[in-house]
C-alpha positions in Angstrom: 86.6 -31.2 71.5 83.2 -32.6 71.9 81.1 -31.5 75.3 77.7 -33.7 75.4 78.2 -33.4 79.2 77.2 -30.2 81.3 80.0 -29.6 84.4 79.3 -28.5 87.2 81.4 -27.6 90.2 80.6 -28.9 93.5 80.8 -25.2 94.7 77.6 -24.8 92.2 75.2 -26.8 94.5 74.2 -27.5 98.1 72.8 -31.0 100.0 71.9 -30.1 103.4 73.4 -32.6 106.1 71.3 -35.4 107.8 71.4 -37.0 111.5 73.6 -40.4 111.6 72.4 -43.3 113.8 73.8 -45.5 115.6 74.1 -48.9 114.9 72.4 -51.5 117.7 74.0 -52.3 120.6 75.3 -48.6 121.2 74.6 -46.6 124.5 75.6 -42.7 125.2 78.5 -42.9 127.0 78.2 -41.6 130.7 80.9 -40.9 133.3 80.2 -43.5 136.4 81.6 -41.9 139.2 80.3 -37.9 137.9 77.6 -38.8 136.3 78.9 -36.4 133.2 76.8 -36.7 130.5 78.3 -37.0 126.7 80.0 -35.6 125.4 81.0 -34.2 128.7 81.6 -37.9 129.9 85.4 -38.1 129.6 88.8 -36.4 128.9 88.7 -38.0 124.7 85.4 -36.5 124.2 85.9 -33.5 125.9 88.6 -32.7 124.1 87.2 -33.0 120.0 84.2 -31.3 121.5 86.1 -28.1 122.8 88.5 -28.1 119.7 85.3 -28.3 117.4 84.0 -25.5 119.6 86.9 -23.7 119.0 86.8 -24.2 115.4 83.4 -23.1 115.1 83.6 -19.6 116.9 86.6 -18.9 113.7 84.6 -20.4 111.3 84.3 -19.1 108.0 87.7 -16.7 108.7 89.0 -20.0 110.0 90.7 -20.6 106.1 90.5 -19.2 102.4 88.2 -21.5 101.5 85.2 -21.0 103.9 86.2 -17.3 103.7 84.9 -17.6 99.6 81.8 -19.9 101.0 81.0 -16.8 103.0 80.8 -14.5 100.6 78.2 -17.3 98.4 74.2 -15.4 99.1 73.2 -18.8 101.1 75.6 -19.0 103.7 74.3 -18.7 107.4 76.6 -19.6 110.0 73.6 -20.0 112.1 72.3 -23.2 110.2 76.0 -24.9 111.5 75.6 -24.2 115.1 75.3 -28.2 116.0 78.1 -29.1 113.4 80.7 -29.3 116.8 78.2 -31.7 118.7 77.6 -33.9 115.5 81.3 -34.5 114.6 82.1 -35.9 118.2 78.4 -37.8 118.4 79.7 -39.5 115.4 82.9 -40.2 115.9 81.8 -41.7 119.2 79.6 -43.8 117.0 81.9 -44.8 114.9 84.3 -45.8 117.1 81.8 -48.4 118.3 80.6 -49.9 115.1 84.7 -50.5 114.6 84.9 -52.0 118.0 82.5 -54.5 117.2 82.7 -55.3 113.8 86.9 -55.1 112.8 87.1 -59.2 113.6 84.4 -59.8 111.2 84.4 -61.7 108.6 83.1 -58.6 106.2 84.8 -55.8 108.3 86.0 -53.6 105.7 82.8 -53.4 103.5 80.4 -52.7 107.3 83.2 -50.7 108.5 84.0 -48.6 104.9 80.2 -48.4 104.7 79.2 -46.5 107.5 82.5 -44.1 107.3 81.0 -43.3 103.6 77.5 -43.3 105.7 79.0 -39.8 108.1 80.8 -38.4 105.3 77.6 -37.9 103.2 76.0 -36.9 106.5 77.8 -33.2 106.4 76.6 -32.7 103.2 77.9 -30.2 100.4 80.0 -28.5 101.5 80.8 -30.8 104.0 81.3 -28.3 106.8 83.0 -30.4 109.7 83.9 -33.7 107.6 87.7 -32.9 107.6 87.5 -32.8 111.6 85.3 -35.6 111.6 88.3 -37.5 109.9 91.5 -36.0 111.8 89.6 -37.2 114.8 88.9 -40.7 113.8 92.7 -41.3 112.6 93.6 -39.8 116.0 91.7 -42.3 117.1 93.1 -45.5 115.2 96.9 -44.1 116.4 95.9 -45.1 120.5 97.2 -47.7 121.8 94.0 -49.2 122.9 93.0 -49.7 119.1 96.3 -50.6 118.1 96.7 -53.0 120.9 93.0 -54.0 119.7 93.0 -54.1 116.0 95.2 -55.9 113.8 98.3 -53.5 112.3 97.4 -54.4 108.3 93.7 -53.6 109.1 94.3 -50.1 110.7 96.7 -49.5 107.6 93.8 -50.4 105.1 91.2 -48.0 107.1 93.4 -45.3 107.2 94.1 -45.7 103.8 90.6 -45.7 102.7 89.5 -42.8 105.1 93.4 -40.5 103.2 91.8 -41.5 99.7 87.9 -40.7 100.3 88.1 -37.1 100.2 90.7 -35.9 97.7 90.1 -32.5 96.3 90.0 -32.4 92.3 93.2 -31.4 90.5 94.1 -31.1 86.9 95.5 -34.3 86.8 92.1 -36.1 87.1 89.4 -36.1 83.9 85.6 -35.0 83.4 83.1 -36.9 81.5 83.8 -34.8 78.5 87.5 -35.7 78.5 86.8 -39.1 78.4 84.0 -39.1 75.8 86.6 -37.6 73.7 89.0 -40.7 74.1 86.0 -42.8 73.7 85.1 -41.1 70.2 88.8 -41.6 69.5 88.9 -45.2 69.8 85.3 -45.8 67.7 87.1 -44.2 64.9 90.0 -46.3 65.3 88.4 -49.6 65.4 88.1 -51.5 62.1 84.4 -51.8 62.9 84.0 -51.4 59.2 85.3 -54.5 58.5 82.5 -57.8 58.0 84.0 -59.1 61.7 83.0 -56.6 63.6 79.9 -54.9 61.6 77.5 -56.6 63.9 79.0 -55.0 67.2 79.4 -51.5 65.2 75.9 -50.3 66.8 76.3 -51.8 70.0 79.6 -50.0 70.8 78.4 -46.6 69.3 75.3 -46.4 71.9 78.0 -47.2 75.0 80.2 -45.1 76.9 81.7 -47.3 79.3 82.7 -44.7 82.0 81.9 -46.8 85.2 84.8 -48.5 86.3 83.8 -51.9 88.6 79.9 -53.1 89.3 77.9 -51.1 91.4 78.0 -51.7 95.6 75.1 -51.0 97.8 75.8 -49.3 100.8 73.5 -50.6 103.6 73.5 -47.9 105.7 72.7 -45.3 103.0 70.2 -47.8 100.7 72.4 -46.3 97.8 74.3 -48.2 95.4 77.3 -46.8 94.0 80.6 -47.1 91.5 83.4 -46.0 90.9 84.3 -43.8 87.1 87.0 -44.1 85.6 89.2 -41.5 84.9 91.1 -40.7 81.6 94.2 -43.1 82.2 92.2 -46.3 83.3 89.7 -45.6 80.6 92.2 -45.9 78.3 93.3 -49.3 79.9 89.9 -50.3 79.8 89.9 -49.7 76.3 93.0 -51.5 75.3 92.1 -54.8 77.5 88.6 -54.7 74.9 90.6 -54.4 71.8 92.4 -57.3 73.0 89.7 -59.2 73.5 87.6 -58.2 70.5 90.5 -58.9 68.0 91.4 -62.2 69.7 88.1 -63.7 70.2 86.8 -62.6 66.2 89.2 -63.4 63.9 90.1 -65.1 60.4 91.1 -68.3 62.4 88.2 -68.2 64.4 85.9 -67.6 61.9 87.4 -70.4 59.4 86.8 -72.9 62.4 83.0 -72.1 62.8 82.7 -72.4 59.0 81.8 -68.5 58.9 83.7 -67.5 55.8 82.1 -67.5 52.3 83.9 -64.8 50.5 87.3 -64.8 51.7 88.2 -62.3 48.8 85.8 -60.0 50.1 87.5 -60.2 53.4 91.0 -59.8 52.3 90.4 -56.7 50.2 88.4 -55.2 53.7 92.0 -56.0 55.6 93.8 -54.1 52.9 91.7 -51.4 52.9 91.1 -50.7 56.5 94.8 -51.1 57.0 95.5 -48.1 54.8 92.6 -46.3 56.8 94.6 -46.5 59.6 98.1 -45.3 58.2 96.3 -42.7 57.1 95.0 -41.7 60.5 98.4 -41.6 62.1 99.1 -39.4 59.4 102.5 -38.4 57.8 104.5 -35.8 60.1 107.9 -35.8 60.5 110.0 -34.2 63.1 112.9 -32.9 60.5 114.1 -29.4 60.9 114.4 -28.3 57.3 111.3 -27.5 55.5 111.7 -28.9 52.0 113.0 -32.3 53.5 110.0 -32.5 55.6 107.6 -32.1 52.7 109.7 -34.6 50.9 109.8 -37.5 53.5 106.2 -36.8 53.8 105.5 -37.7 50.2 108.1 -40.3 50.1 106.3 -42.3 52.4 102.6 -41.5 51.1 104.2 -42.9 47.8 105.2 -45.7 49.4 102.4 -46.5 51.2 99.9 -46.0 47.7 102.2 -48.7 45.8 101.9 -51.0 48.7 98.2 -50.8 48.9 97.9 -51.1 44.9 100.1 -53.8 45.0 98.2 -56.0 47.1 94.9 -54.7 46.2 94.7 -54.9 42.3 95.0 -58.8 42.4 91.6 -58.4 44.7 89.5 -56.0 42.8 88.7 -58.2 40.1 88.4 -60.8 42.8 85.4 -62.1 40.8 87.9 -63.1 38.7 89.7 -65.4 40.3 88.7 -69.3 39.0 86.7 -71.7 41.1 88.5 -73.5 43.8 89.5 -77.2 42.7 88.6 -78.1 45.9 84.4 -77.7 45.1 84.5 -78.7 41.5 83.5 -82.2 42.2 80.9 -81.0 44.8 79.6 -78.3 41.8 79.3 -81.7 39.5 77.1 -83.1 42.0 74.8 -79.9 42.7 74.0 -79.4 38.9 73.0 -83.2 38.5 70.7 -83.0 41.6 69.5 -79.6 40.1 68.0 -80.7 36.7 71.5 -78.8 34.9 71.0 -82.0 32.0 66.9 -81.6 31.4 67.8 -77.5 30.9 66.3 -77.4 27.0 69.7 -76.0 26.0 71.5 -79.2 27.8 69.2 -81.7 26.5 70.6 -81.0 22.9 74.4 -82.0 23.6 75.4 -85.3 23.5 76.5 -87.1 26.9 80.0 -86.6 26.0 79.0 -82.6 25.2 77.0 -82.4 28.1 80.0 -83.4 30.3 82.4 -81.0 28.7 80.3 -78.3 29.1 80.3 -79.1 33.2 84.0 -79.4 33.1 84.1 -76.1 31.5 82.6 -74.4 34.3 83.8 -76.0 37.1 87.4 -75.3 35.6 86.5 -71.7 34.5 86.3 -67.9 36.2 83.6 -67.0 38.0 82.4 -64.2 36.1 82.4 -67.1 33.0 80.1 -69.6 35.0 77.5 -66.7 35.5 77.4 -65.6 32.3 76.8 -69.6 31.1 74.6 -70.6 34.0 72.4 -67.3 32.6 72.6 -68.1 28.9 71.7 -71.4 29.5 68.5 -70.4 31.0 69.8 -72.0 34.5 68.4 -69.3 36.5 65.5 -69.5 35.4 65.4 -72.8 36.0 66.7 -72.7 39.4 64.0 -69.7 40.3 61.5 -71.7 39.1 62.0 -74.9 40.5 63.7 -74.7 43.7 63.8 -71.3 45.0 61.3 -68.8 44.7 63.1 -65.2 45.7 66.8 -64.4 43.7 67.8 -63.4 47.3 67.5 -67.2 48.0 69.2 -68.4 44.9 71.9 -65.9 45.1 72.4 -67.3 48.7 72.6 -70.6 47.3 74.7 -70.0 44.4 77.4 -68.3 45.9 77.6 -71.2 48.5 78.0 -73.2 45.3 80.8 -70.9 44.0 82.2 -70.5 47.4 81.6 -66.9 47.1 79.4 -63.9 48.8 76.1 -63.2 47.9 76.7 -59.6 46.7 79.4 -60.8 44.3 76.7 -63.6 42.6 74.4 -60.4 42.8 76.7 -58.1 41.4 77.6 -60.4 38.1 73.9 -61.3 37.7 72.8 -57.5 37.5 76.1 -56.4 35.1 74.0 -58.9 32.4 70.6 -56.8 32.6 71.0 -54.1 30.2 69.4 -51.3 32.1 71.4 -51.6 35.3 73.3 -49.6 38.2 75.6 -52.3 38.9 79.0 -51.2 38.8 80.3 -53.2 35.9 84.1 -52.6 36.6 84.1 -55.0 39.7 81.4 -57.3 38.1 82.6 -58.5 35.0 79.7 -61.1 33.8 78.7 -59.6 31.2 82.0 -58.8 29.3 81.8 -63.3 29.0 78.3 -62.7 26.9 80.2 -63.8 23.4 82.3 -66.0 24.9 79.8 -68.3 26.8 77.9 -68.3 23.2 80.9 -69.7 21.2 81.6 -72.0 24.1 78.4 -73.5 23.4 78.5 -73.8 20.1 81.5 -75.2 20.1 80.1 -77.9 22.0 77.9 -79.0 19.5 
């Protein structure tokens, strides 16, 4: 499994807690007829300040896990002395900002906010926050807030505040995890194939592990998002699929005129589709050894005769004759393209000259090249109208309603000191033939 990400535990690393203000409008609450300063202003504040008190004089024996944050070489009980007058100062404050904002229009993002805004205040670890939060629940259970505060709105805050602080299990996945499904899916997506080259890159330099946009939090300045975790990456990744495979497509591309070499493209499909088989791979579930091996190759067997089956009609795709459909099209190009002032055309006759086109618009591809070449066409052509083969290879195969590399690749198998691979291009095994075509002419 791949690790490009270093974890660490939040037990690794310390933030030291900050002061929470108030938001405007707030005053310290004082008792009117005592004169009892807070938090000693009334029986509510009294009593989180005396059970925070009380929590305090246990803490770090107060529970297993404080006990182990004891033992850590940084831990001073000293430096949480104020921890029981912060958690009732703030709940006091946030019991105002809800007073005064829940009938607003954008109540749960103020309200949400500063609740995130006192969490981050305790710090890591956040001594205090989980009393900070049994207090303000306690709080929303009155029945002067629920007399207050609409029922559905209490049930979303309490929601949000039983979801903000859940301790990590197994069940929830790191970075690396996730990478790992990420990796799984580039190698599963046929980014091989002409469609999708283009985006190949892009996706490789991504790892789309934020779930949502970002959201600033006014009362911190910090933005933040949410990550995803294994199961909705995985989602993630299926709604893109979708959308890749039905936004770039044959259909698609046919309607935007996009498709030159729709050979080329079919033998990609039947290749890429065996790519996949292959990754599923061939295991069976039988108990018996031999039969196991034999399914196995059954299926593999099966599998190779399909794939030959549909792919030996493509490999000599250069093969395959020139659609009726541009033959009369082809006529035209060669007349506006000197074909009849060639030296070799200017000897036929006009009734020579005009079997010789019919020949090639009626012949194999690989035939056409090998005549266009012995008639000195290219030349020609290079000389007269484009100046670079790349742009005449460009322009023949939109003539021959092919791609460019398979115009390249029957060009080259002519030369006689060449690389080409002369199995798939097949131009030059028409040498003799376009030669006694010619003459035949005559």
């Amino acid at each position: 499994m791949t690790k490009p990400f270093i974890e660490i535990d939040a037990n690794d690393f310390r933030l030291f807690p900050f002061t929470v203000l108030p938001t405007e409008g707030y005053t310290v609450p004082i008792d009117e007829k005592t004169k009892a300063q807070f938090p000693f202003c009334c029986p509510y504040h009294i009593n989180i300040f005396e059970n925070a008190i009380k929590w305090y004089e246990k803490f770090p024996n107060c529970c297993p896990a404080h006990r182990e944050m004891a033992a850590k070489w940084w831990f001073n009980k000293e430096e949480y002395r104020g921890v029981p007058l912060k958690i009732v100062t703030q709940i006091s404050y946030s019991c105002y900002l809800i007073t005064m904002k829940h009938d607003k229009e954008d109540w749960y993002d103020q309200i949400t906010d500063y609740i995130e805004y006192n969490a981050w205040s305790f710090g890591q670890p956040a001594i205090g926050l989980h009393y900070y939060f049994t207090d303000l629940k306690e709080w929303f259970k009155s029945k002067e807030v629920k007399s207050a505060i609409a029922k559905e709105k209490i049930k979303i805050l309490l929601g949000y505040i039983d979801n903000y602080y859940v301790p990590k299990t197994d069940s929830q996945s790191g970075f690396n995890e996730m990478y790992n499904v990420y990796e799984k899916w580039l190698e599963i997506f046929p980014f091989d194939l002409s469609y999708f080259q283009n985006l190949k890159d892009f996706y490789q330099k991504q790892f789309p592990i934020l779930n949502g946009v970002p959201k600033l939090n006014s009362y911190l300045g910090i933005s933040s998002v949410k990550t995803h975790n294994k199961e909705s990456l995985i989602d993630s990744l299926v709604d893109l699929t979708n959308n890749l495979l039905t936004q770039i497509n044959g259909a698609s591309f046919f309607e935007k005129g996009l498709i030159t070499d729709a050979n080329k493209l079919k033998i990609e499909l039947v290749i890429n589709s065996r790519k996949l088989k292959l990754k599923e791979g061939y295991k069976v579930s039988w108990q018996n050894e031999e039969v196991r091996y034999k399914k196995i190759l059954n299926e593999w067997f099966e599998d190779e005769k399909k794939f030959m089956e549909e792919i030996a009609p493509l490999i000599n795709g250069s093969e395959i004759k020139i659609n009726d459909s541009i033959s009369i099209k082809l006529k035209e190009i060669l007349t506006e393209h000197g074909f009849a002032t060639l030296p070799s055309t200017k000897k036929l006759s006009t009734s020579a000259l005009e079997n010789l086109i019919e020949l090639i618009v009626s012949n194999k591809l690989p035939f056409v090249i090998a005549m266009f070449d012995f008639l000195g066409f290219f030349d020609h052509l290079q000389k007269e109208y484009f100046q670079t083969k790349y742009l005449l290879n460009k322009e023949i195969a939109k003539w021959l309603n092919t791609g460019e590399r398979t115009v390249k690749g029957n060009i080259s198998s002519l030369l006689k000191n060449t690389t080409e691979n002369k199995e798939r291009y097949t131009a030059h095994l028409y040498k003799e033939d376009v030669k006694i075509a010619y003459q035949k002419l005559k």
